[in-house]
PDB file of N, H, CA, C and O in Angstrom:
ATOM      1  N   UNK A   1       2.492  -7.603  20.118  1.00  0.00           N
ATOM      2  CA  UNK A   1       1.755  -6.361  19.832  1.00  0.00           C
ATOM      3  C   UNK A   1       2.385  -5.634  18.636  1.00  0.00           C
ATOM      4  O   UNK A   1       3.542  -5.820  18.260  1.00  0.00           O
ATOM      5  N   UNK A   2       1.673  -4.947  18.184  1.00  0.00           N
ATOM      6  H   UNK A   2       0.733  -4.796  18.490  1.00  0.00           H
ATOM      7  CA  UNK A   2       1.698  -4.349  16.596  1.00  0.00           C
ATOM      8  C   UNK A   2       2.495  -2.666  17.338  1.00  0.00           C
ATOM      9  O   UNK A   2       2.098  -2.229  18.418  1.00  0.00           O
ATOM     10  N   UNK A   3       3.167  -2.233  16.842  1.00  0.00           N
ATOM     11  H   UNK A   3       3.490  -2.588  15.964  1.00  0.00           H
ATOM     12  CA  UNK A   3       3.623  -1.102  17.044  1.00  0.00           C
ATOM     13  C   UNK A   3       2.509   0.182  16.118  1.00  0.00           C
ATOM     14  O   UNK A   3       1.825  -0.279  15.204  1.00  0.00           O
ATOM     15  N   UNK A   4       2.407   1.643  16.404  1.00  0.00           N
ATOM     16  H   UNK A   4       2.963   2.018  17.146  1.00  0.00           H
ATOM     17  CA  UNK A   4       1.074   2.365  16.071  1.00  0.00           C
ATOM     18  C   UNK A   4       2.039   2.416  14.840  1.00  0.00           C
ATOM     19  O   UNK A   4       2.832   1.693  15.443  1.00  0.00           O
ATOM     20  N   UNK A   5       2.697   2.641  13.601  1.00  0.00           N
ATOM     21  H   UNK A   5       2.053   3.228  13.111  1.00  0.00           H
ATOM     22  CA  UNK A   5       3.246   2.952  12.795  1.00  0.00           C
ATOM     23  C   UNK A   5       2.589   1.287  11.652  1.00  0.00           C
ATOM     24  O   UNK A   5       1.867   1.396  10.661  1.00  0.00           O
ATOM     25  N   UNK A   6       3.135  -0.068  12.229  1.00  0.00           N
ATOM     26  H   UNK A   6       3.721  -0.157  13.035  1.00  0.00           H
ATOM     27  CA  UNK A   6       2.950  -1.072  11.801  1.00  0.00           C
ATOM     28  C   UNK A   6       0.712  -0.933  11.441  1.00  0.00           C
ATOM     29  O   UNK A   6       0.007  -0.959  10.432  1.00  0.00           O
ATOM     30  N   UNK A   7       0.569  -0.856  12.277  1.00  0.00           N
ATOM     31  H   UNK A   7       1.142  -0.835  13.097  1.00  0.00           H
ATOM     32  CA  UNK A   7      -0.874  -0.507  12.560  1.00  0.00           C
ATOM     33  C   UNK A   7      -1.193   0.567  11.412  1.00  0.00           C
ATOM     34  O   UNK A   7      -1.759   0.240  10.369  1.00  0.00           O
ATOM     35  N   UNK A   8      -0.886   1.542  11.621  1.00  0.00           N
ATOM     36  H   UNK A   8      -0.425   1.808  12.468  1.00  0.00           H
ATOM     37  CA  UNK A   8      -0.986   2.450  10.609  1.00  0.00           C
ATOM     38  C   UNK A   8      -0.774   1.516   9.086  1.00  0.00           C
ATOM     39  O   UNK A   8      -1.911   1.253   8.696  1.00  0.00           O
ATOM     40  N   UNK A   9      -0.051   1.112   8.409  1.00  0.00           N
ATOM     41  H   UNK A   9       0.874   1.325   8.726  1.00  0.00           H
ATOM     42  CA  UNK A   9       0.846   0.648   7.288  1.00  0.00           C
ATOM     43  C   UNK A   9      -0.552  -0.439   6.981  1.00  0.00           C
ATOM     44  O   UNK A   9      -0.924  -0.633   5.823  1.00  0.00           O
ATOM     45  N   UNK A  10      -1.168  -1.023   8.038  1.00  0.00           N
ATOM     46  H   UNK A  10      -0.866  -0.866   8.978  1.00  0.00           H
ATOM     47  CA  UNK A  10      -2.254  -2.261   7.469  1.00  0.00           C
ATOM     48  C   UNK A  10      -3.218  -1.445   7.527  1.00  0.00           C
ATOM     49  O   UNK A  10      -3.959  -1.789   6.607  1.00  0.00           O
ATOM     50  N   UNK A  11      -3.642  -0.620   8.016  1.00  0.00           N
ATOM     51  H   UNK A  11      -3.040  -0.341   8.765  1.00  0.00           H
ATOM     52  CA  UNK A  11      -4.678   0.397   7.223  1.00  0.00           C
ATOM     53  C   UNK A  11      -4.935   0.588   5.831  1.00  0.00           C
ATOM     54  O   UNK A  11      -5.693   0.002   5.059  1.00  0.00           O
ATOM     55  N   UNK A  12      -3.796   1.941   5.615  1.00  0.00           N
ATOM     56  H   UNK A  12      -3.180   2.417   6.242  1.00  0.00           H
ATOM     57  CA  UNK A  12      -3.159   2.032   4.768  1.00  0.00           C
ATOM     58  C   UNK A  12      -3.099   1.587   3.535  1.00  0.00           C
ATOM     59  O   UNK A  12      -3.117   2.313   2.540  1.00  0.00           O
ATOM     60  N   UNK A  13      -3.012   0.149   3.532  1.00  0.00           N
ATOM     61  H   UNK A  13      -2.997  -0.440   4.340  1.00  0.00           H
ATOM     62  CA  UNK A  13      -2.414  -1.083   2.809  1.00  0.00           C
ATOM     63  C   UNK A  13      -4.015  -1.202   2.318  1.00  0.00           C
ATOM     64  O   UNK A  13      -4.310  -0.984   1.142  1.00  0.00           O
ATOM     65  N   UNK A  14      -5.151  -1.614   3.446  1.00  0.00           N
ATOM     66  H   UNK A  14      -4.912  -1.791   4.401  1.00  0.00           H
ATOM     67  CA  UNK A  14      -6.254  -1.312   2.789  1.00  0.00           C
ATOM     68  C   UNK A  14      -7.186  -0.612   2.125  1.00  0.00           C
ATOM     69  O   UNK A  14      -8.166  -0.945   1.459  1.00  0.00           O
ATOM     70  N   UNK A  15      -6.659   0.522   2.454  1.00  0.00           N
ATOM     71  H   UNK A  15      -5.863   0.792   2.995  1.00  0.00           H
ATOM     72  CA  UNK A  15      -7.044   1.475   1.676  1.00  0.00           C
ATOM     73  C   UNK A  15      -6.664   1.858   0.035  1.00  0.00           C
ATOM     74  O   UNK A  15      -7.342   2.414  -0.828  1.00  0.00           O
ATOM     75  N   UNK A  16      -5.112   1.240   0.009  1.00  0.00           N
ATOM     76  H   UNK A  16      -4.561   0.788   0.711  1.00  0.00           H
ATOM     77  CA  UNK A  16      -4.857   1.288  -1.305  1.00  0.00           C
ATOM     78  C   UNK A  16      -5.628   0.505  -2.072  1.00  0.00           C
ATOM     79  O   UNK A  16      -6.195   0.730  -3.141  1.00  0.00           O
ATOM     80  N   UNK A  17      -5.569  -0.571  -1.298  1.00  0.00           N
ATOM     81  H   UNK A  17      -5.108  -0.754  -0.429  1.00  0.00           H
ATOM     82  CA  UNK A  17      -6.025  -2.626  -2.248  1.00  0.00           C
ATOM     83  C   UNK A  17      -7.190  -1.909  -2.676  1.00  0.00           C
ATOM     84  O   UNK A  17      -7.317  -1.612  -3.864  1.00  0.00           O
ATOM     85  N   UNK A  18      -8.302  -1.514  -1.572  1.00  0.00           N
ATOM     86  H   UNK A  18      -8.199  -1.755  -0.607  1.00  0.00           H
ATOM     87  CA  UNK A  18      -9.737  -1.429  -1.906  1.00  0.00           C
ATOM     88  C   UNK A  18      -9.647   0.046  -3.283  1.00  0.00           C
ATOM     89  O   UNK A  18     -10.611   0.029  -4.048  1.00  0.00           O
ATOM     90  N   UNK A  19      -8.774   0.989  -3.501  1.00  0.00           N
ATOM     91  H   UNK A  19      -7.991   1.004  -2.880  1.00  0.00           H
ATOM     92  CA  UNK A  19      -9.109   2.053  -4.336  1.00  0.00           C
ATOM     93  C   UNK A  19      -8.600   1.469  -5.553  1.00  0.00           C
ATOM     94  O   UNK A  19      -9.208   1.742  -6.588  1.00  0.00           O
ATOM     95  N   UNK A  20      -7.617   0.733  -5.612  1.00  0.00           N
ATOM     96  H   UNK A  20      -7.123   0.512  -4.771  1.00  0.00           H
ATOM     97  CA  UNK A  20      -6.881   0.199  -6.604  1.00  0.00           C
ATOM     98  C   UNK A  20      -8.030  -1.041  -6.978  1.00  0.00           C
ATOM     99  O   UNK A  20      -8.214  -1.304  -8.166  1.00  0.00           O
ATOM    100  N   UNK A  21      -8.693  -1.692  -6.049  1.00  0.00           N
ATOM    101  H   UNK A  21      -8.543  -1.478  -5.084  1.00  0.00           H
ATOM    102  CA  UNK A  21      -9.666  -2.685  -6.984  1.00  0.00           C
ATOM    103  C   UNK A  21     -10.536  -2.331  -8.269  1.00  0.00           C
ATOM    104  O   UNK A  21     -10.791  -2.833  -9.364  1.00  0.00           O
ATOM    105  N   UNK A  22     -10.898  -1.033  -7.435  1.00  0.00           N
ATOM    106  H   UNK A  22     -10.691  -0.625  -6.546  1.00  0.00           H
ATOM    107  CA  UNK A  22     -12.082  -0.077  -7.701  1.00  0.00           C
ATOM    108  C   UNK A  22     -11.360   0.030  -9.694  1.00  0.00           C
ATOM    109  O   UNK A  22     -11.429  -0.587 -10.757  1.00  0.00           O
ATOM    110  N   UNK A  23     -10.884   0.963  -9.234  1.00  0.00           N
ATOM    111  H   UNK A  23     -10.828   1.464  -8.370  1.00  0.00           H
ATOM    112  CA  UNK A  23      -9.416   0.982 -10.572  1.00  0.00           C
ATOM    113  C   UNK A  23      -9.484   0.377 -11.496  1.00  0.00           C
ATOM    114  O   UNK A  23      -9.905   0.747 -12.592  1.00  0.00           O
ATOM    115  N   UNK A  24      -8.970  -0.926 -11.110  1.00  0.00           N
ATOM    116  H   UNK A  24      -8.628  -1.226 -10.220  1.00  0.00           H
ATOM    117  CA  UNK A  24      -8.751  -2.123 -11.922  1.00  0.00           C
ATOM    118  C   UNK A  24     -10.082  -2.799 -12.537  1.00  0.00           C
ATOM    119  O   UNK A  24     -10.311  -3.384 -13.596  1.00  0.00           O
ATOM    120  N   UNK A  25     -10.731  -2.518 -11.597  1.00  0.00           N
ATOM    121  H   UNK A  25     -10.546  -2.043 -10.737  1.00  0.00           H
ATOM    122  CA  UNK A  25     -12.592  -2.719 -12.568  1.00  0.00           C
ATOM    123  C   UNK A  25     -13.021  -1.518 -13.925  1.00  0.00           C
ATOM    124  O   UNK A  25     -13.765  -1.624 -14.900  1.00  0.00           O
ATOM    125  N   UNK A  26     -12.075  -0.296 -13.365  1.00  0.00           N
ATOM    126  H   UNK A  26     -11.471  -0.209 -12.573  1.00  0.00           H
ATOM    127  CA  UNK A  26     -12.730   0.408 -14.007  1.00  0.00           C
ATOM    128  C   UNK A  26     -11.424   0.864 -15.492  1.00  0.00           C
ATOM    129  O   UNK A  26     -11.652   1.271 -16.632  1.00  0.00           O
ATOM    130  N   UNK A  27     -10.590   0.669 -15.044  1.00  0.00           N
ATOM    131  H   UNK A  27     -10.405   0.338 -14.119  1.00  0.00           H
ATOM    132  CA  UNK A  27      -9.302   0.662 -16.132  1.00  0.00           C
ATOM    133  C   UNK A  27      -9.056  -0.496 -16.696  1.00  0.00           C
ATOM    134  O   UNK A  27      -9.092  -0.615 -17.921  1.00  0.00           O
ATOM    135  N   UNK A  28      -8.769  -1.527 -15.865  1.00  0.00           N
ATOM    136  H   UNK A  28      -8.740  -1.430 -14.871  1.00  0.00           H
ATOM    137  CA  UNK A  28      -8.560  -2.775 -16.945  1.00  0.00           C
ATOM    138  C   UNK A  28      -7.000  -2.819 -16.704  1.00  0.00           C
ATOM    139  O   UNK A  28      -6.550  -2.533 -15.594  1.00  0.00           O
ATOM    140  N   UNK A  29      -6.420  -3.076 -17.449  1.00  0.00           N
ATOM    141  H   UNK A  29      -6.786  -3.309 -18.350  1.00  0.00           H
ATOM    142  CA  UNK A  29      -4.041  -2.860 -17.141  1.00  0.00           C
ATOM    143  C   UNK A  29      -4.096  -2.079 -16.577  1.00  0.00           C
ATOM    144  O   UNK A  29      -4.030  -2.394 -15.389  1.00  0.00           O
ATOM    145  N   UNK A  30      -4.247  -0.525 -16.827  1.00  0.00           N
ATOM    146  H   UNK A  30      -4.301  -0.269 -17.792  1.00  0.00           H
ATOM    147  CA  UNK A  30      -3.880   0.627 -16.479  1.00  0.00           C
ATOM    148  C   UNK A  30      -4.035   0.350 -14.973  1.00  0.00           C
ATOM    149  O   UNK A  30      -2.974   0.306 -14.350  1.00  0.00           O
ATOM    150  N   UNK A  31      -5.092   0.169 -14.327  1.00  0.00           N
ATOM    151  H   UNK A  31      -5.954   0.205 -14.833  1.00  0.00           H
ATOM    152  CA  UNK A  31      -5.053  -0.281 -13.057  1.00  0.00           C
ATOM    153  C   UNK A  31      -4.649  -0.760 -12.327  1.00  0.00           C
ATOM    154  O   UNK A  31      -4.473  -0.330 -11.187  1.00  0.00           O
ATOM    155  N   UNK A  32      -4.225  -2.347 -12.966  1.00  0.00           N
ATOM    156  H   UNK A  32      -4.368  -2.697 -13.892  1.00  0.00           H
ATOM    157  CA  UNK A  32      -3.178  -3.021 -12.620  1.00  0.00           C
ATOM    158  C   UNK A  32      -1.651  -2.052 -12.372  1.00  0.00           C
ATOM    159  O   UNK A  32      -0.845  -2.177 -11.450  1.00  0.00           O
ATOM    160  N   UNK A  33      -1.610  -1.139 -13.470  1.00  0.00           N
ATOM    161  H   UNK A  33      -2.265  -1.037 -14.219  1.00  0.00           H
ATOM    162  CA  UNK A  33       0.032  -0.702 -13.533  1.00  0.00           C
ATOM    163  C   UNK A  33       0.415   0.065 -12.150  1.00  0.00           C
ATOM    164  O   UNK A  33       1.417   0.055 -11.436  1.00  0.00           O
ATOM    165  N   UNK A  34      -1.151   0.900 -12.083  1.00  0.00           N
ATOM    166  H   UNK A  34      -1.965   0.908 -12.664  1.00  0.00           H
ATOM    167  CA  UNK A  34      -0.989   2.157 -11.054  1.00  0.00           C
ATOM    168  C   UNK A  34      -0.670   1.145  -9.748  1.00  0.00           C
ATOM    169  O   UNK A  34       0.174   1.185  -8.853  1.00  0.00           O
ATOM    170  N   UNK A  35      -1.558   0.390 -10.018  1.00  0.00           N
ATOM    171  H   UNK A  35      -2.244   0.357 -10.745  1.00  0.00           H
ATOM    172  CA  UNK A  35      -1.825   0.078  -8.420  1.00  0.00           C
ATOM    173  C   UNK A  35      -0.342  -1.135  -7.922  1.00  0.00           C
ATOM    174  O   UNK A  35      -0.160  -1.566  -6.784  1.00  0.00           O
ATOM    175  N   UNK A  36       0.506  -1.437  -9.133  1.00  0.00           N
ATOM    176  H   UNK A  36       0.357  -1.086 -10.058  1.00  0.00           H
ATOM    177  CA  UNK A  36       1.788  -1.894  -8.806  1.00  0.00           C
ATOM    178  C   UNK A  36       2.724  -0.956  -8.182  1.00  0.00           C
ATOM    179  O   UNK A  36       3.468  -1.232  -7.241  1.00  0.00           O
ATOM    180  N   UNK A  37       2.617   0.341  -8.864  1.00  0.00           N
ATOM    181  H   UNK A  37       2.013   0.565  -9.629  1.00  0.00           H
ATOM    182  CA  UNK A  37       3.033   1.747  -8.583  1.00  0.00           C
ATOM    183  C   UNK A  37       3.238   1.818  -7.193  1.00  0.00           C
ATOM    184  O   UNK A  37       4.307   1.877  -6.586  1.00  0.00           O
ATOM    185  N   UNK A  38       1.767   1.803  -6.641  1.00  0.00           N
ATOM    186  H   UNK A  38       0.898   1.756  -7.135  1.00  0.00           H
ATOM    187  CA  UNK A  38       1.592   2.077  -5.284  1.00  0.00           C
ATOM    188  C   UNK A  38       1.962   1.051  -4.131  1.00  0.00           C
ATOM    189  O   UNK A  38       2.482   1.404  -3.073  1.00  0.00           O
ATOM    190  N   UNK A  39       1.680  -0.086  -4.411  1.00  0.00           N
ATOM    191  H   UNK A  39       1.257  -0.373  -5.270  1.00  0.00           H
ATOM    192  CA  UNK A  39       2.260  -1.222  -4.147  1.00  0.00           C
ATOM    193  C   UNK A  39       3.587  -0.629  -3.839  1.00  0.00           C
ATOM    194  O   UNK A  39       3.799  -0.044  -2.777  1.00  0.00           O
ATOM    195  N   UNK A  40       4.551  -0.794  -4.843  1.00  0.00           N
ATOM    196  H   UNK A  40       4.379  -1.269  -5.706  1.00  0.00           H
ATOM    197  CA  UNK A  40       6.207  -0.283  -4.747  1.00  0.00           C
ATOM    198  C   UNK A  40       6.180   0.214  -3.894  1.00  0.00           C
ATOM    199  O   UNK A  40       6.671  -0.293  -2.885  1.00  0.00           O
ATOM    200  N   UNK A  41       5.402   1.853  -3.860  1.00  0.00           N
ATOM    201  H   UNK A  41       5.003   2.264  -4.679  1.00  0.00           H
ATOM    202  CA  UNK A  41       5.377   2.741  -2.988  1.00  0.00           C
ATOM    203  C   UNK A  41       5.603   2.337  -1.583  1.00  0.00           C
ATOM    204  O   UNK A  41       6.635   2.480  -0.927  1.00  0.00           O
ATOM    205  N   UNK A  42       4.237   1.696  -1.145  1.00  0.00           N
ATOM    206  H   UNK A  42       3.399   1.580  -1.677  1.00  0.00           H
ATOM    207  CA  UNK A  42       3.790   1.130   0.204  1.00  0.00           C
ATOM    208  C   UNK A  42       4.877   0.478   0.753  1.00  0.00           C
ATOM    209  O   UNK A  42       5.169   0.647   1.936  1.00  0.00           O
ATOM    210  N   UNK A  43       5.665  -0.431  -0.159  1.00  0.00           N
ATOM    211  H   UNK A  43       5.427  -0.568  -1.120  1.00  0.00           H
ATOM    212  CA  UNK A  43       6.797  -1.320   0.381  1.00  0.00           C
ATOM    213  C   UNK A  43       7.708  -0.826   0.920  1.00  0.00           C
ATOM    214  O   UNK A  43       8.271  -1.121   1.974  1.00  0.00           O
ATOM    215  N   UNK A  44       7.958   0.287  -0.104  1.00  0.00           N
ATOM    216  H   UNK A  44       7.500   0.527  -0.960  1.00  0.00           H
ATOM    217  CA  UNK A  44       9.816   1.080   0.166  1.00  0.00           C
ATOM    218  C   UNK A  44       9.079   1.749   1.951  1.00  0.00           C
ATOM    219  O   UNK A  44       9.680   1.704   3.024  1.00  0.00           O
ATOM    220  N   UNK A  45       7.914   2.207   1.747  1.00  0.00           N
ATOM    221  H   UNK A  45       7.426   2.244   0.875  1.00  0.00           H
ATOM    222  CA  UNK A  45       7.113   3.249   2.887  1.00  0.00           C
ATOM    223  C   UNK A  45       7.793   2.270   4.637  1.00  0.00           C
ATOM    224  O   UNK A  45       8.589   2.640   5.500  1.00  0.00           O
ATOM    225  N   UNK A  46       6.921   0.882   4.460  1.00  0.00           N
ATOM    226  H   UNK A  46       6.274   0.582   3.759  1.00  0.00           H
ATOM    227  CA  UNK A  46       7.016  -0.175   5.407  1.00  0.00           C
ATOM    228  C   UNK A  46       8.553  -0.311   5.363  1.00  0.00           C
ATOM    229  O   UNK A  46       8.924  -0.097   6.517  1.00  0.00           O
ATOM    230  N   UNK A  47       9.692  -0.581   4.532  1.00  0.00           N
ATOM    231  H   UNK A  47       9.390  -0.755   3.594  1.00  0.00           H
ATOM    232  CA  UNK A  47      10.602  -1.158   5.129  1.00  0.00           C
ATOM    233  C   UNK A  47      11.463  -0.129   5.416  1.00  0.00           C
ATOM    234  O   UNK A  47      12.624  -0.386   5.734  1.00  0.00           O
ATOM    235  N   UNK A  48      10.958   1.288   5.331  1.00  0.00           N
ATOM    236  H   UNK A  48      10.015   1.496   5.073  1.00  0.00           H
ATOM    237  CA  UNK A  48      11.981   2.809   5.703  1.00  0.00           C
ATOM    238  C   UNK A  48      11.433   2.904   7.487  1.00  0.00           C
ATOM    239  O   UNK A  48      12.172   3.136   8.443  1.00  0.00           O
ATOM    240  N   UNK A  49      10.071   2.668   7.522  1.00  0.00           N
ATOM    241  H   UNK A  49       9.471   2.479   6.745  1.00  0.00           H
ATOM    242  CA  UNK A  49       9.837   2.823   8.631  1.00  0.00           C
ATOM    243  C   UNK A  49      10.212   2.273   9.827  1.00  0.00           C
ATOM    244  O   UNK A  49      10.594   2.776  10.884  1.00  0.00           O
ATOM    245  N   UNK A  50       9.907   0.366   9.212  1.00  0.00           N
ATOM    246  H   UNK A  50       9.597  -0.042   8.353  1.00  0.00           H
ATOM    247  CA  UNK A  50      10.831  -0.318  10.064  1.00  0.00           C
ATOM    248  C   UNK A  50      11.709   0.129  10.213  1.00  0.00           C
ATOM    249  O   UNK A  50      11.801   0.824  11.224  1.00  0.00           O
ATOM    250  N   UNK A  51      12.678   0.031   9.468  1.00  0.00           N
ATOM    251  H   UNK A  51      12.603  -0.534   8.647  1.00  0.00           H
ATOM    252  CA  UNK A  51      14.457   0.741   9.330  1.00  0.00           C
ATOM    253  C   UNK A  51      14.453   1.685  10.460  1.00  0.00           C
ATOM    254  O   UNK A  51      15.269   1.585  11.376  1.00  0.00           O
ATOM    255  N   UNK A  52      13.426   2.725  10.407  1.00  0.00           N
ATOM    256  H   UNK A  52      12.763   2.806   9.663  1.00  0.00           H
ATOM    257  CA  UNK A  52      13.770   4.115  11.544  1.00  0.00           C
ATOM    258  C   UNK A  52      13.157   3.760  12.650  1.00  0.00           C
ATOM    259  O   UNK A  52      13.440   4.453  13.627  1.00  0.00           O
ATOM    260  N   UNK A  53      12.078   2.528  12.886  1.00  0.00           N
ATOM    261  H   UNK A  53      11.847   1.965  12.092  1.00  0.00           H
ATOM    262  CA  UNK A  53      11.115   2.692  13.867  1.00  0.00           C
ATOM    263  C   UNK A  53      12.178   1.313  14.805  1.00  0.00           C
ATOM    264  O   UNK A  53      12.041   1.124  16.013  1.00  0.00           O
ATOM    265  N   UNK A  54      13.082   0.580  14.005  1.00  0.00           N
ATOM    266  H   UNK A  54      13.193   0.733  13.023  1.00  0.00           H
ATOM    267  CA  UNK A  54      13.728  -0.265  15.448  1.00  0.00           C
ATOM    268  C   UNK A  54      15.099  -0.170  15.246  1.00  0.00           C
ATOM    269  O   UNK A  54      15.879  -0.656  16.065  1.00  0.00           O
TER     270      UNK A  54
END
């Protein structure tokens, strides 16, 4: 079983992919850059949580 935090994070995760596609259709690199940005983001997000959540 998925813990509600892990659960949360694949939401989340889709919500970025799908705004950042959007983006990247409509920017071209720039899109790409942001949405690496957020990416980063999401990662450090998931492995702080793990870290505090076990």
């Amino acid at each position: 079983m998925y813990s509600i935090v892990e659960i949360y994070i694949f939401v989340l995760a889709e919500i970025v992919y799908a705004r950042y596609t959007i983006l990247i259709h409509k920017l071209g690199n720039m899109g790409i850059v942001a949405g690496a940005i957020e990416c980063g983001q999401l990662y450090i997000y998931t492995v702080f949580f793990r870290g505090a959540g076990r």
